[in-house]
N, C-alpha and C positions, 0 to 999 in steps of 0.2 A: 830802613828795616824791612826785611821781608818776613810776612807772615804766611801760615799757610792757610787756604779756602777756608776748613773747617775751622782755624781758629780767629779768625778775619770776622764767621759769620757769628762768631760767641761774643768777640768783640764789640762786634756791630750793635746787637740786642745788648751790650751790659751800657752801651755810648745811651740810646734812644731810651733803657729804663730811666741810666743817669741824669737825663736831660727832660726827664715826667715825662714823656714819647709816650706811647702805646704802638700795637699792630692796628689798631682799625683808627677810625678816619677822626686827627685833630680836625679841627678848623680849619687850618690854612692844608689840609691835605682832601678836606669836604670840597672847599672852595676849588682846587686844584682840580678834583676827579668833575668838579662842576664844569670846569672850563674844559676839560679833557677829558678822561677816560674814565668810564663805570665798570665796577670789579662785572659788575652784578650782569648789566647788561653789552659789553663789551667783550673782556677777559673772558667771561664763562661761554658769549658768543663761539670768542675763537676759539676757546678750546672744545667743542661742541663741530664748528666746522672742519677741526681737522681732527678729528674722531677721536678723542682722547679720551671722552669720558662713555664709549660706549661698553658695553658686556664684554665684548674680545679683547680689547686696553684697560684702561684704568679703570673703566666704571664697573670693570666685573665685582661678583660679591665680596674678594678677596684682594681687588687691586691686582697691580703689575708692578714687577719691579719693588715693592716696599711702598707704591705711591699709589692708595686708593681716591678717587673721585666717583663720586655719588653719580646715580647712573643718569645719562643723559642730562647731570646738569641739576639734579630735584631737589640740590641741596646746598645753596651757595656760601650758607654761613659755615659750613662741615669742608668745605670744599676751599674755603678762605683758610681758615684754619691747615691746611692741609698744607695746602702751597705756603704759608708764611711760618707753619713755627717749626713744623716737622722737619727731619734732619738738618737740626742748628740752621735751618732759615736760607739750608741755600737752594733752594728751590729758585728765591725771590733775592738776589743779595743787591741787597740797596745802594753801598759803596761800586759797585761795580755791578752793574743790570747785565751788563753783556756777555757774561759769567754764571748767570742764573741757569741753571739746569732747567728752569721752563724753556731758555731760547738753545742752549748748544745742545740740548737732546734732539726736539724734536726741529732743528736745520742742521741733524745728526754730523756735529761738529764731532760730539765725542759719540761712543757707539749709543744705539737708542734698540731697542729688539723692534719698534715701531716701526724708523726707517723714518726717512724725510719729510716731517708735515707739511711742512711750508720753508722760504729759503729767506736770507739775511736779508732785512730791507724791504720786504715786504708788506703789505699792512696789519695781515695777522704781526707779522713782525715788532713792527714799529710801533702797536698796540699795547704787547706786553710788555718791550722796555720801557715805552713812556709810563704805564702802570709803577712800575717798578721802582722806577728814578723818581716818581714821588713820594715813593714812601710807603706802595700796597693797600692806599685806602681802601675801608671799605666804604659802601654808600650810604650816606646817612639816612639816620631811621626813617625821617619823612618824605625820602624821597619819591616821587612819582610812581606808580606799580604797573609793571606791562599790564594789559587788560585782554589785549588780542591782536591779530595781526590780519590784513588784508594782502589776500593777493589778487592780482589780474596778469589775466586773465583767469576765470577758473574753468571755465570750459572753452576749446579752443580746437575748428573744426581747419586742419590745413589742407588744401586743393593743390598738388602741385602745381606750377614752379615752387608754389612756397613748400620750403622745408625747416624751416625755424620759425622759433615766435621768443622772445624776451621777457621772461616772468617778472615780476617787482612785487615785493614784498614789501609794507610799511607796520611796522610798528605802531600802536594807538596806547595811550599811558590815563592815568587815570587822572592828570592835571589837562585833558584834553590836547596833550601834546603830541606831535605824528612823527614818525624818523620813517626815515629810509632804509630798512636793513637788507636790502637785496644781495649782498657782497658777504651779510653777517650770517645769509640763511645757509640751513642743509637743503641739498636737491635730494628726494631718493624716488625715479623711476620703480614703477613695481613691474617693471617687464622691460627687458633689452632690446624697445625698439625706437628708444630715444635716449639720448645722452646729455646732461643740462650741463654747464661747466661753472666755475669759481661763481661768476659772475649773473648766474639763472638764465644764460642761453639754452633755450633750449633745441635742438637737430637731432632730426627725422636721419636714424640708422635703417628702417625698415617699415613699409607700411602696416597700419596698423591702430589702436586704442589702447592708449593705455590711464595711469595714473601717476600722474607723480605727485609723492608729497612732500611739501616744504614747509619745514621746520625749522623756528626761529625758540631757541629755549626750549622752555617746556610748550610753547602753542604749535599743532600742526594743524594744515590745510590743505585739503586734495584738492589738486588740478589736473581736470582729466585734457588729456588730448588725443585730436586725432588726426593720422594722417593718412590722406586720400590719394591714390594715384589718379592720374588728370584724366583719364578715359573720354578724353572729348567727344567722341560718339554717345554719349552715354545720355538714353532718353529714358525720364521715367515712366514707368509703364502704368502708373497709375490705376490702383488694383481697388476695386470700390473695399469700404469699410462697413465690416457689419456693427461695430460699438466702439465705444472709446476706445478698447483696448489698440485696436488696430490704426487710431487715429492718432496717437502717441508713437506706436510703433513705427508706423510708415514715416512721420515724420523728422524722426532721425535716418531710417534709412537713406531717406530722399540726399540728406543733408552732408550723408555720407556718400554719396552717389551708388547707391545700392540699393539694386530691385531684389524684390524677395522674391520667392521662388513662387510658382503657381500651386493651387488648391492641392491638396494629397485626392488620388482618386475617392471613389467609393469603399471600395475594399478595407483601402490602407485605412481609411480615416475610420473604416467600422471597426477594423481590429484593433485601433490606436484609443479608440473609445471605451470601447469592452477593457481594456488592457488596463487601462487609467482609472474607470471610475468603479471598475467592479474586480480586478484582477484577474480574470478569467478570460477564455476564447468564447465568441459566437457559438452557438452551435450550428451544422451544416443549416438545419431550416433555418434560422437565424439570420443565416450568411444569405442564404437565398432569397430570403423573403426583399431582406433591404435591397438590396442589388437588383431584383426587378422589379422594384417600386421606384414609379418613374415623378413622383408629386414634388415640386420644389423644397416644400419643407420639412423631407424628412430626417434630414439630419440634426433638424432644431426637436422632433418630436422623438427619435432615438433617445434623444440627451435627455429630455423629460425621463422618459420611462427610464433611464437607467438610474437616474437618479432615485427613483423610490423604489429599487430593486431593495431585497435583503442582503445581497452581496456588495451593497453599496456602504452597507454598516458592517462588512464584516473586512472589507479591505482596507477601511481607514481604521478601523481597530485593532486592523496589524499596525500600522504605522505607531500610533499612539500607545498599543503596548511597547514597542522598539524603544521609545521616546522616556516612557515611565519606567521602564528598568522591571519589566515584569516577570521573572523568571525565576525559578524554584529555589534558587539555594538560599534566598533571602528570603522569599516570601512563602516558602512552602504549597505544595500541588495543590491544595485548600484558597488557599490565599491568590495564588495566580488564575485559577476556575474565576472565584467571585470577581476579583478587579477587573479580568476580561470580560465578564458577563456586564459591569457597572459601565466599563468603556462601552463595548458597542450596543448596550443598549439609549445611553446618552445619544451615540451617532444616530440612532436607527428613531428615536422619538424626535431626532433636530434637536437636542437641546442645543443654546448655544454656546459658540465657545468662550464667552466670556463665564457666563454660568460656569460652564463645567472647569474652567482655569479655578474659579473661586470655592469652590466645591472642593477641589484638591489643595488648595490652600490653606482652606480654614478646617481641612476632615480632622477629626479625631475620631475617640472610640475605639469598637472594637475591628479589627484589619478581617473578620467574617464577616460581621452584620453591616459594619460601614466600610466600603472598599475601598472609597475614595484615600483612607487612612493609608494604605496600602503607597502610599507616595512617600509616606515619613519610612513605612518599615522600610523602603531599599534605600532609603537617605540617611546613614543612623548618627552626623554627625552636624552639629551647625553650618560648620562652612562648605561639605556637602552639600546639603540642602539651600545654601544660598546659593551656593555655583550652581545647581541644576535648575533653579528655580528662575533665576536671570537668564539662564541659554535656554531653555525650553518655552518659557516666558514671555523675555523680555529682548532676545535674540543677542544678549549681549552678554560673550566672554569676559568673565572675571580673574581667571585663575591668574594672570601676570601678576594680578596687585594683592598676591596675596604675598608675596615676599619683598616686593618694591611699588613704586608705584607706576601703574601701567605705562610703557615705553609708546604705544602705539593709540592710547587712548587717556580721556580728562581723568579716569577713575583714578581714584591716590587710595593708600593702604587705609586711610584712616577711613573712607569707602567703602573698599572691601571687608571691613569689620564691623561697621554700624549696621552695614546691609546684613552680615550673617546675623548681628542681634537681635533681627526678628524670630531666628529660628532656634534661639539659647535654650529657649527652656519648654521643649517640646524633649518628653521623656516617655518612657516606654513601661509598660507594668506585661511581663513573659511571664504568662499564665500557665507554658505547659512549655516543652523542647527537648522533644524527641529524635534529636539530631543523631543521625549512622555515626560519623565522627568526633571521637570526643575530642582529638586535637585542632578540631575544627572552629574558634570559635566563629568563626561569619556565618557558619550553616546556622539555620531555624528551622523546626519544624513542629508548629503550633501557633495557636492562639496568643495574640498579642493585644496589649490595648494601649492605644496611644491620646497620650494625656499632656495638658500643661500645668508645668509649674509656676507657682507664683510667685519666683524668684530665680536668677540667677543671670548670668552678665555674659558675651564674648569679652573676651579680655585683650588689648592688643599686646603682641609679643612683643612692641618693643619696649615700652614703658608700664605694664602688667596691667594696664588701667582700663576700669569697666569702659564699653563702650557699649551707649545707648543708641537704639535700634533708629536707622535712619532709612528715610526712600533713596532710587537714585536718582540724582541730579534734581530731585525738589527741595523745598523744605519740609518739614516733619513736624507735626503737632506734637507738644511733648507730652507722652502717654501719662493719666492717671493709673492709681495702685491699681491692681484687679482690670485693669481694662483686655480687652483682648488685643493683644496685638496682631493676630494672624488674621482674626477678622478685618483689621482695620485693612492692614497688608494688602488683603484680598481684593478690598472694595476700590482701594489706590489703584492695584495693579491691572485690575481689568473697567477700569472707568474708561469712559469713550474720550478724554482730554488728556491721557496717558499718552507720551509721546511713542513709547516703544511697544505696549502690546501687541495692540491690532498692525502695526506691520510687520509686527515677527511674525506673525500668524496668516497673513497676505502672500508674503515673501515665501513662509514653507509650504502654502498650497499652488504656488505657482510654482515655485522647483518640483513637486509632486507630478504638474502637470506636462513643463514644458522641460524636464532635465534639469532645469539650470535656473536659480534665482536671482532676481534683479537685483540683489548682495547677493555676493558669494565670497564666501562659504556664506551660510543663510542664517547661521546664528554667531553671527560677527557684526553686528551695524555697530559702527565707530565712524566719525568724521574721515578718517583715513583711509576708510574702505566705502565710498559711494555707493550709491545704485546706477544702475548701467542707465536709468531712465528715471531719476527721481520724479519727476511730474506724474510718471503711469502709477509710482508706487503709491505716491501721495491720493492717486483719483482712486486708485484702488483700494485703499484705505478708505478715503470719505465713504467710496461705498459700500463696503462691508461693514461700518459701525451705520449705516444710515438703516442695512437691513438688518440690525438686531443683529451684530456677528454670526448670520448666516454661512454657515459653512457650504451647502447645495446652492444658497443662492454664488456665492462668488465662483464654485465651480462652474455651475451653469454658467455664469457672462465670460469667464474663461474657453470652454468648452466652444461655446459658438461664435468666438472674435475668429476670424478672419486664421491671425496672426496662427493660433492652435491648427488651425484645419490644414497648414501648409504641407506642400510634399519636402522630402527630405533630400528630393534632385537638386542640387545647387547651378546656377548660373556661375555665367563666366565675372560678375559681381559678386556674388556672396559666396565663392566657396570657400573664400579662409575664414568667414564671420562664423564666432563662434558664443557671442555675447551677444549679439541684438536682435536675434528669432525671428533671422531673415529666411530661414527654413528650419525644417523638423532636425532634432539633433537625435541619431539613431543611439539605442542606447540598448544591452543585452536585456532580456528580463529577467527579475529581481527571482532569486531562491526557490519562493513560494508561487511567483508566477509561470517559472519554468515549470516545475512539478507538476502544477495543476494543469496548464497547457500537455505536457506528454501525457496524462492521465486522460485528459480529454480528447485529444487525438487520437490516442488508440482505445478509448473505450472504457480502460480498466479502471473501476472503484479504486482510490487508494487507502492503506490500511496503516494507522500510525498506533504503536500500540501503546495501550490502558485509552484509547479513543474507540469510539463505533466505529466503521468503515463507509466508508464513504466522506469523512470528514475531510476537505481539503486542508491544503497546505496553511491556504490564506484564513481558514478557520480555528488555528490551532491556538491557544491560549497563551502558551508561553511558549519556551528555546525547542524542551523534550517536552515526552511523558513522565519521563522519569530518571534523573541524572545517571551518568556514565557510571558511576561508583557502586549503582546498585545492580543494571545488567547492561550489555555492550549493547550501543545503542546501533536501535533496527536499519536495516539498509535504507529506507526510506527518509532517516533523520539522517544519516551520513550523507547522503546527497544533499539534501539542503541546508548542511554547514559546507558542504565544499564547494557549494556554488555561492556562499557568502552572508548566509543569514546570521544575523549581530548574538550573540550570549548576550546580551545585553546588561555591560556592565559599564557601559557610560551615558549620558544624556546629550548624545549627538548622534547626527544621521552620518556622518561619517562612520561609523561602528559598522554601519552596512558593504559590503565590498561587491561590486560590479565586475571587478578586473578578471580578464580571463587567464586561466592557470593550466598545464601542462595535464594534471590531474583532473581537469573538467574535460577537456580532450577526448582521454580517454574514456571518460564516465559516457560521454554522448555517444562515441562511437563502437563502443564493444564492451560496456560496464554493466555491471549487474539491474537495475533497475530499468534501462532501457530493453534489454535484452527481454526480463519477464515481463516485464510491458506488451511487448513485441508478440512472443511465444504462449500470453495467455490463451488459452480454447477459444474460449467466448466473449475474446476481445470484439473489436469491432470490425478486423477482416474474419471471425468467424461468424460473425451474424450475416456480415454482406455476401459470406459466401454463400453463408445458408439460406439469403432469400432469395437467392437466384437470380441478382439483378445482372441487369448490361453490362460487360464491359466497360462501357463510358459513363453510366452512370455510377458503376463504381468507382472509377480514377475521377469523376467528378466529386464523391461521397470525400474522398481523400483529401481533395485539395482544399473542400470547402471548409472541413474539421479542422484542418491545420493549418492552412492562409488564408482561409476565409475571401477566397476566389475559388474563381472556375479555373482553368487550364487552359495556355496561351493554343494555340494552334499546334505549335511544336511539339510544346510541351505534350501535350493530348495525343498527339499522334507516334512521339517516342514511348510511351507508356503504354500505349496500347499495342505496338509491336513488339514491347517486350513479354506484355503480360500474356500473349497469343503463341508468343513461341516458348512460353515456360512448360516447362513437363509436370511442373508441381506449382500449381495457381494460389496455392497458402504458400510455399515459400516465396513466390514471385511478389504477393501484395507484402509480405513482412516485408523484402527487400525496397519495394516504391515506395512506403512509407518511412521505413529508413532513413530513404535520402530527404526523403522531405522534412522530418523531424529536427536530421543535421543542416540543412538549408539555412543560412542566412536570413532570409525571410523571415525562419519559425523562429529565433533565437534571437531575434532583436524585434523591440520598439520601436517603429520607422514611424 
C-alpha cells in the first residue's frame, strides 16, 4: 500500500501516540541520544553551522519558508518543537529519515531558496538522519549544560612562510566533561584577510590583523590573528619609551615586525597638542615661542600648562555635551545654558569622572537648579535611558537585545529589561511648556522637575511580567520598599571593581586622542569585539582608577607616551597599520575646530547669534541658538552642520561626521564664511598691513597662525615673489592665505 508523505507523517504520530510514544526523549531514546546524538548540542550545532537559524534564513523574526528557528540557536526547546510537530512532522519523518525535509532541502534534493548546506553523507548529514532514526529525542532534563568553550589559539602572530594555523575548539559541560567541537563550530573572520574552512583552518588571503570569531551555540570566542610578511631585512629600530604606554605598544609592534614611525616634529606635535587638548590653534607668539625654545622638556611642560588652560574645560564639554544629548528641542535654551554650565564647570574644578557619571545617575530635581537632571529630560523613556546609560557608561551596546537576545553578545532579553528596570520609575512633573509647535509633542520649552516614583515595573513583552531591576553581568541585592534604586545604580556603576566603567571611559579618551580606540567602535566591548592591545587597556585602566578617575591625569600620561608624539610619515613597515599607533593617523578637524581655526587664522571674532561675539565654536552650549523653526539659521551655524557637528539626538560619538562632502568643497574654497573671513577690514592682513611690518615677517605672521610653522625655504621665497609683484598687497595676502587655509596641513590633524 502506498501512502502519501503527509499522510504517512499523521500516521506515524497516531502509531507512537498508540504505542504511549511521545516527541521528546523515552528512555530507550534518552539512552540512545546518550550513545549518540544530542538534539541540544549536536542537531542545533549543525544547524547553527550551516546557517539556518541565522536572521537572513530561518532564525529571522518571521522565519523562511513557514519554518521559523529561534535566532542563532537561543531557543532549543521552541526549535525541537518546530522541527518535530510542525507541518505533520515531516520535517523529521521517523519511518523514513531520508525523506525529512531537514535532509532533502538543505543537500537541495528538492528546491530549498537556501541552496546546498551541506551534501549526502556527510557529518552534518549523517548527524541528523541518525537523530531521526531514533525517534528525535530530546535531551534529558539532567543532562550535562554547555558552561563554555575554549579555543587555541586565541591570539596568533604568523611570520611568513607560515600562512595557516588550525583553531580547536573544545567544548567544557558542567559534569566537567570536555568534547571537541571544532568541526561543530562557526568560523566568522571579521575582515577578508583570512578564510577559516569546515574544519577551523584557518589561511592568510592577505597580510594583515584581524579577528575571527568562533562560535559554538550560543558561546562566542575571539581569536585575533596576525599575519606578517617575512621582511627578513627587518631590524627593530628600537625607539626608547617614555611610560608604559609605549612599552605595550612597541611590543607588539616588534612582534608584528613593525617599526613605528619617528617622533612628529616640533610644529606638528604643537599643533597636534593645542588641537587635542584645548580645540584651538597656537597663536603665532605661541608658535614661536616653543619652536625656539631649545630645553629638552618642553614638550612635557606645554602639556602641563595646557592642561589647566580654561579651554581645556571648554573642549571636553563639547564632547560631553555631544554625548548627553544637550540640545534645545528637548531641553529648552534654559535648560541646555545650565547643563552646559554644570558639564564644564565639573571639567574645569577636575571633578572626577566617576563622581560626575554618579551625579547624573542619581540627579533629580529641578532640570534649572539641578542640571545634572537634564540626562533624564533627553532620555524620556526607561529603555532609552537604559540604552544611553550602558553605551555612555558602560561602553556597552544593548539595543540587539531588546527584541532577541544579542547575536553578538552574553546579554539575553531578559537582560535588557531588568537593566532598563532601574530607570521604570523616573517621572517627570512639566511645570510650564511653551512649545512654538503644538503638533510637536517631543518639543519642551520650560521647567521640568524630575522625580521618582515608588512604584512601577518594566514589563517584559514577551510574557507581560514585571521585571526587577538587575546589574549587568553581576548579581543584584534585592531592593527594599523605598529604597533608591538610582542611587544604588550609581554607586555599582562607578565603583573601582566594576568591570566595564572605567574602561569605557579609558577607551573614549584614547580614541579622543589618538583617532582610534583600543575597541572600536569604543562603546561596543563585547567578547567578540577585543581590544587591539588588551594588556595597555587593562594598565590603562588600573591607572586611571589608582588616580581617582582623573581625567588630566590620564591625558597627561597619554599626551607624553612616546606612541602620541609620533609623526604621521609611515615607513615602508607600517604603512598599511591602521590599528596599533605605529604612527599618527591624519584625521580632518572636527566642525568646531575648523571654525575656530579659520577664525584664528584670519583674525576675525566670530559671531553666533543670541551669543556675545567672540564666543567660539568649541564654546557653544548646544547644536544652535535658536532652532531652524524660529529664524534660518546664521551662516556661521550652517557651516558647522555641514562640516558635521551631531543635533545630537543619539548617545554615540558616531553622531559626529568627519567624511568629507562635495558641499565642504565648496564651502572652503569660494563659500560665504571663508570669503568674509577673508575680506573683513580689520582682519589680520589688515592690521599686518597696517603695521607696516617686512614682507617676511609678514608671510612668517601667516604661517605661524595657521601651521604653526615658519616657511620652508621655498615656500618663503615663492610668497615672497609673489607678494612683491602684486599690484594690490590686501588682495595679494587674502590670496596667500587662502591657499594656506585650504592646505592640507590646515584641515587636517596630523
Amino acid at each position: 500500500m502506498r501512502f502519501s508523505h503527509a499522510f504517512r507523517s499523521v500516521f506515524t504520530i497516531l502509531l507512537i501516540a498508540l504505542a504511549g510514544g511521545t516527541f521528546g526523549a523515552s528512555d530507550a531514546h534518552a539512552d540512545e541520544a546518550a550513545r549518540g546524538v544530542s538534539f541540544n548540542y549536536d542537531v542545533m550545532a549543525v544547524l547553527s553551522k550551516a546557517g539556518c537559524n541565522l536572521g537572513v534564513c530561518h532564525g529571522n523574526q518571521n522565519g523562511k519558508g513557514g519554518f521559523k528557528l529561534s535566532l542563532r540557536g537561543q531557543d532549543p526547546a521552541a526549535d525541537l518543537q518546530a522541527i518535530t510537530h510542525d507541518q505533520f512532522a515531516r520535517r523529521a519523518d521517523r519511518l523514513a529519515p531520508e525523506q525529512s525535509l531537514l535532509l532533502v532541502k538543505p543537500t537541495a534534493q528538492i528546491a530549498h531558496q537556501g541552496g546546498r548546506r551541506f551534501v549526502i553523507g556527510s557529518p552534518e548529514y549523517e548527524t541528523l538522519r541518525h537523530w531521526v532514526a531514533v525517534g528525535t529525542p530530546a535531551d534529558p532534563l539532567d543532562a550535562p549544560k554547555l558552561e563554555r568553550i575554549e579555543v587555541t589559539p586565541v591570539r596568533q602572530v604568523l611570520v611568513e612562510p607560515d600562512v595557516s594555523v588550525q583553531l580547536h575548539a573544545t567544548a567544557l559541560f558542567s559534569d566537567g566533561s570536555r568534547r571537541d567541537v571544532t568541526s561543530l563550530a562557526v568560523y566568522e573572520p571579521a575582515a577578508q584577510i583570512v578564510e577559516v574552512d569546515h574544519d577551523g583552518l584557518a589561511r592568510r588571503i592577505a597580510p594583515g590583523e584581524t579577528t575571527v570569531l568562533v562560535r559554538y551555540l550560543q558561546l562566542q570566542t575571539p581569536v585575533r590573528l596576525a599575519f606578517v610578511p617575512a621582511r627578513p631585512d627587518f631590524v627593530w629600530s628600537d625607539p626608547p619609551e617614555a611610560n608604559y604606554i609605549d612599552r605595550h605598544v612597541f611590543a607588539k609592534l616588534r612582534s608584528l615586525r613593525t617599526n613605528p614611525s619617528p617622533l612628529a616634529d616640533d610644529a606638528v606635535f604643537l599643533r597636534r597638542a593645542y588641537l587635542d587638548a584645548l580645540g584651538i590653534l597656537p597663536t603665532a607668539d605661541e608658535a614661536r615661542a616653543f619652536l625656539a625654545d631649545t630645553t629638552p622638556d618642553k614638550r612635557v611642560r606645554l602639556i602641563d600648562q595646557l592642561l589647566q588652560r580654561p579651554e581645556f574645560a571648554d573642549w571636553w564639554a563639547l564632547k560631553w555635551s555631544d554625548l548627553l544629548r544637550n540640545e534645545e528641542k528637548v531641553l529648552d535654551a534654559k535648560g541646555v545654558a545650565n547643563f552646559h554650565h554644570w558639564i564644564r564647570q565639573s571639567i574645569a574644578d577636575g571633578k572626577p569622572l566617576d563622581r560626575f557619571a554618579r551625579e547624573l545617575i542619581a540627579a533629580r530635581g529641578s532640570t534649572y537648579t539641578n542640571p545634572a537632571a537634564n540626562f533624564y529630560r533627553a532620555n524620556r523613556d526607561a529603555v532609552t535611558r537604559a540604552e544611553a546609560a550602558a553605551q555612555i557608561f558602560l561602553g556597552v551596546r544593548l539595543q540587539c537585545a531588546k527584541c532577541h537576545n544579542h547575536p553578538f553578545d552574553r546579554w539575553t532579553q531578559q537582560d535588557y529589561y531588568r537593566w532598563a528596570g532601574f530607570f521604570s520609575r523616573v517621572q517627570y512633573k512639566i511645570l510650564e511648556n511653551r512649545r512654538r509647535d503644538e503638533n510637536d509633542g517631543h518639543e519642551f520649552d520650560g521647567e521640568q522637575v524630575v522625580w521618582m516614583s515608588s512604584s512601577g515595573e518594566v514589563r517584559d513583552p514577551r510574557t507581560d511580567e514585571p521585571m526587577a531591576p538587575c546589574y549587568l553581568g553581576e548579581p543584584t541585592p534585592k531592593f527594599e520598599a523605598g529604597q533608591d534604586r538610582l542611587e544604588e545604580l550609581a554607586e555599582w556603576l562607578t565603583s573601582p571593581g566594576n568591570p566595564f566603567f572605567a574602561q569605557a571611559q579609558v577607551n573614549r579618551i584614547w580614541y579622543h586622542l589618538l583617532g582610534r580606540g583600543l575597541v572600536e567602535p569604543i562603546d561596543d566591548f563585547r567578547a567578540t569585539n577585543p581590544a587591539v592591545m588588551p594588556e595597555l587597556l587593562d594598565e590603562l585602566t588600573r591607572d586611571f582608577i589608582a588616580h581617582g578617575f582623573d581625567l588630566r591625569h590620564l591625558v597627561r600620561a597619554i599626551m607624553n607616551s612616546r606612541v602620541y608624539q609620533l609623526s604621521a610619515a609611515a615607513n615602508d613597515t607600517n604603512a598599511a597599520d591602521e590599528a596599533n599607533f605605529s604612527h599618527a593617523l591624519p584625521r580632518r578637524l572636527s566642525a568646531e575646530q575648523l571654525f575656530d581655526a579659520l577664525s584664528q587664522a584670519t583674525g576675525v571674532a566670530p559671531h553666533f547669534g543670541g551669543f556675545p561675539a567672540g564666543l567660539r565654536a568649541s564654546q557653544l552650549p548646544g547644536v544652535q541658538a535658536m532652532r531652524s523653526r524660529r529664524r534660518r539659521p546664521s551662516r556661521d551655524e550652517q557651516f558647522l552642520v555641514l562640516f558635521g557637528k551631531p543635533p545630537r539626538l543619539l548617545t554615540c560619538e558616531c553622531e559626529r561626521s568627519t567624511e568629507p562632502t562635495l558641499g565642504q568643497t565648496f564651502q572652503l574654497v569660494s563659500g560665504p564664511t571663508i570669503n568674509e573671513l577673508l575680506n573683513t577690514a580689520d582682519n589680520r592682513l589688515g592690521r599686518l598691513l597696517a603695521e607696516t611690518k617686512s614682507d617676511e615677517a609678514i608671510i612668517d605672521d601667516l604661517y605661524l597662525s595657521s601651521l604653526s610653522r615658519f616657511p620652508t625655504a621655498d615656500e618663503r621665497q615663492g610668497m615672497a615673489a609673489y607678494f612683491a609683484a602684486a599690484s594690490d598687497r590686501r588682495e595679494a595676502l587674502e590670496d596667500m592665505l587662502w591657499s594656506l587655509l585650504n592646505a592640507k596641513e590646515f584641515l587636517l590633524r596630523q
